[in-house]
Structures are given as structure tokens and as C-alpha cells.
C-alpha positions in Angstrom: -23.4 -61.9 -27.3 -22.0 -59.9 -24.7 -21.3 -56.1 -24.9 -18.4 -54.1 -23.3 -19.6 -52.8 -19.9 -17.6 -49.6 -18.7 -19.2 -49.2 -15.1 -18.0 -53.2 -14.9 -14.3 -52.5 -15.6 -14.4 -49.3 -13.4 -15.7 -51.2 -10.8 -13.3 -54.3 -11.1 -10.1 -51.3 -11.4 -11.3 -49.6 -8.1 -11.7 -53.0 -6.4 -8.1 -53.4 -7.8 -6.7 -50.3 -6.2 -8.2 -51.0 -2.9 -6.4 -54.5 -3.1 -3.4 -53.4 -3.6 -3.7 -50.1 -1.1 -5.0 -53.3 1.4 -2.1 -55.5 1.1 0.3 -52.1 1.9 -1.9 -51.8 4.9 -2.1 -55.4 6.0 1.7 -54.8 6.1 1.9 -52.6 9.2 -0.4 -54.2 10.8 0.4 -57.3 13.5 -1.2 -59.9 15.3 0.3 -61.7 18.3 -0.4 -64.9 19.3 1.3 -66.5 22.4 2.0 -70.4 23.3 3.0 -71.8 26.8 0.9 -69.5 28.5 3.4 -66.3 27.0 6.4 -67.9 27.1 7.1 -67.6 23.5 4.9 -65.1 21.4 5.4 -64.9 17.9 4.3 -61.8 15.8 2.8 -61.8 12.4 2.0 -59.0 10.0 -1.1 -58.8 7.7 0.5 -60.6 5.3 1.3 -63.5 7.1 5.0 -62.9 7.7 6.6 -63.3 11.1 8.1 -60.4 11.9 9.0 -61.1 15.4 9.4 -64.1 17.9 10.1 -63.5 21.7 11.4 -66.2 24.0 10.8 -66.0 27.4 14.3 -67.3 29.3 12.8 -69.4 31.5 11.6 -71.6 29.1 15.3 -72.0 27.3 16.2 -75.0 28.7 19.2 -76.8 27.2 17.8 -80.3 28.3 14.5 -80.0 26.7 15.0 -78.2 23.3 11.9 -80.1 22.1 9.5 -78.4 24.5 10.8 -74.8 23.0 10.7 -76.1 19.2 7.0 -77.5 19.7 6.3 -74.1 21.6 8.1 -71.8 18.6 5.9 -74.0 16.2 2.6 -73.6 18.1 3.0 -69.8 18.8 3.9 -68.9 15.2 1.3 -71.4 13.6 -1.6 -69.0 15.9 -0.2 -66.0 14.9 0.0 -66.3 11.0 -3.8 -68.2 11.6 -4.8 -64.9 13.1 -3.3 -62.8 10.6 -5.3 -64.7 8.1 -8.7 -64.2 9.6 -7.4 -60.4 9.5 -6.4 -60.6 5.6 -9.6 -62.4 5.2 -11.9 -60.1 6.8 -10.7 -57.1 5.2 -10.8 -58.6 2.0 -13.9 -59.1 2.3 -14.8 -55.3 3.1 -13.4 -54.1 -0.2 -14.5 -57.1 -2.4 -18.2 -56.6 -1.0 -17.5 -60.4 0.8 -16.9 -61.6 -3.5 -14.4 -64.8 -3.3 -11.4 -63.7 -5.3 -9.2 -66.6 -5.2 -5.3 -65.9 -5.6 -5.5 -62.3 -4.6 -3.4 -62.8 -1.3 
């Protein structure tokens, strides 16, 4: 039989709080990752949304779309992998490195 454990549930609402106080935080914060050696960088907050994509002009070239598409892809695919080693990290700081799927 198992008895109600206060300290437990105050511990499991502070973790809570700093979750959610986290995930505000992850928001302003961004990673950049770059493909093509900087010609296209993509930008990805905390929470693994692209916020931003630059495009460098030389590499718009109307002939070979492909190349740009496959350099888009690879950029932003870094980027949101980067952002979540960053989610992941910080996670762990607050959950004491506890596995908590579903939180993010």
C-alpha cells in the first residue's frame, strides 16, 4: 500500500514549472546551422521551429533548382538537430537528467 507523499508532488510541481518557464526560454533562443559552406543557413529556435532561412544569391541558380532544394533541406534538417540537442540538454538540467517522455 502506498501513502500520499507531499515532498513528491512538490517536487514533481516545481519540475513542472521549470518545464514550462524552459520551453518560454527555448523560444528565444536560436541555433544556426549552415549547408554549402554558408550559402544557405537556416535558423531554428529552441523549440525546433525555423524561424529564419537565408539564401545566399549566388547559389539561386534558375538551372539547377535541385542543388538549392537539397541545400534548403540539409541546412534546416542541421539546425532543428541542433536545436534538439539544445532542448535535450536543458531538459535534462531541470529534470536532474530523469527521461520524461512527451514533455517537448
Amino acid at each position: 500500500m502506498s501513502s500520499f507523499n507531499p515532498d513528491m508532488l512538490r517536487q514533481a510541481q516545481s519540475v513542472q514549472k521549470n518545464l514550462v518557464r524552459l520551453r518560454e526560454e527555448l523560444k528565444e533562443r536560436v541555433v544556426d546551422c549552415d549547408a554549402g559552406g554558408g550559402l544557405v543557413t537556416a535558423y531554428t529556435n529552441g523549440n525546433g521551429e525555423l524561424v529564419k532561412l537565408t539564401i545566399k544569391p549566388e547559389v539561386v541558380d534558375p538551372g539547377d533548382i535541385g542543388m538549392l532544394e537539397d541545400l534548403i533541406v540539409a541546412a534546416v534538417t542541421k539546425s532543428q538537430e541542433a536545436a534538439n540537442e539544445m532542448q535535450q540538454s536543458e531538459m535534462a538540467k531541470v529534470t536532474g537528467g530523469l527521461s520524461l517522455p512527451g514533455l517537448f
